[in-house]
N, C-alpha and C positions, 0 to 999 in steps of 0.2 A: 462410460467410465468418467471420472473425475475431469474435470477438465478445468481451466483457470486463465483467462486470455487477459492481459494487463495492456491497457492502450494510452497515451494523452501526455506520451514522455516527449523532450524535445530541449532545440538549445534557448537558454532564458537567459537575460540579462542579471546581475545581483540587485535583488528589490525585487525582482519579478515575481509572477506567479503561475504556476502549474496546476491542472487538476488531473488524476492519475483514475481510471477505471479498473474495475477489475472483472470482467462478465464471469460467471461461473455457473457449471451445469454437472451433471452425475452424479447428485447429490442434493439433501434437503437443504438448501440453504438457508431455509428458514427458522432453521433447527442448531445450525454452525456458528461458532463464533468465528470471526475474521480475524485475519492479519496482514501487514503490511512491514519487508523488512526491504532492509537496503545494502551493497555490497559494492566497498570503490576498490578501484584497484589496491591490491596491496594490504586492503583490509581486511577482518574478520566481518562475516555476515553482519549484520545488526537490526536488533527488533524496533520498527519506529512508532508503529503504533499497534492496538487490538481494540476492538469491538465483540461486544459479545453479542448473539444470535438475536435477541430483540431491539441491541441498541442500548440498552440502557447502562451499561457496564463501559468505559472508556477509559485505554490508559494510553498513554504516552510518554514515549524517549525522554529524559531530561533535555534534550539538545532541540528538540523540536516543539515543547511545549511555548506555548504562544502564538505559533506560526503554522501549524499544521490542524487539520482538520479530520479526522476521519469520518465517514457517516457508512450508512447502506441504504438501499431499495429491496428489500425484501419482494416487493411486488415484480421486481426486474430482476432479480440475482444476480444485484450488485454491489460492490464493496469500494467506495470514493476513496481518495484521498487529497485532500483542496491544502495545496501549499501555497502559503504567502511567505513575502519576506526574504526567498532563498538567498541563499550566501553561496562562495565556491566550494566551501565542505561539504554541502549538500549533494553536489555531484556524486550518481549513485547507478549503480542498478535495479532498478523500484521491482519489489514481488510483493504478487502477495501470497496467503500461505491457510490453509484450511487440514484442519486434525478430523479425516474421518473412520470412526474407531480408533484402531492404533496408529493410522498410518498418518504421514504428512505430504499434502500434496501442494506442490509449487507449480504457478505461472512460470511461463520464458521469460518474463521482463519487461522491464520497458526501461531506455536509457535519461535518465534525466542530467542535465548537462550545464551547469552556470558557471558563465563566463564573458566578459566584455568584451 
């Protein structure tokens, strides 16, 4: 089945930097576009970034453009996400997120946490 394990969360200073994995299996990942959304307490989900299945399609959050990175390893069915710069609003729940057919299947998370 579908599976989506998100690792590389943790507490960072403001300025710091994070890189967020996301290993995924049950599914062609070669074939998937990715995603990556984030969810602080109190807030509404939110889309931070997408990658499309080869890579060559990139969009990004107005809030995180400049500062965030997405990539993947197709050869590893993997989905990055390399943040520089983070601020305290960044403080999140990192998922990420894979449409296979109709359905939507989410990672558990990973906590990412800036703070002094």
């Amino acid at each position: 089945q579908v599976q989506l394990v998100e690792s590389g969360g943790g507490l960072v200073q403001p300025g710091g930097s994070l890189r967020l994995s996301c290993a995924a299996s049950g599914f062609t990942f070669s074939m998937s576009a990715m995603s990556w959304y984030r969810k602080a307490p109190g807030k509404e989900r939110e889309l931070v970034a997408s990658i499309s299945s080869g890579g060559g399609v990139i969009n990004y959050a107005e809030f995180v453009k400049g500062r965030f990175i997405i990539s993947r390893d197709n050869a590893k069915n993997t989905v990055y996400l390399q943040m520089n710069s983070l601020q305290f609003e960044d403080t999140a729940t990192y998922y990420c997120k894979v449409r296979v057919s109709i359905y939507d299947y989410w990672g558990q998370g990973t906590q990412v946490t800036v703070s002094s």
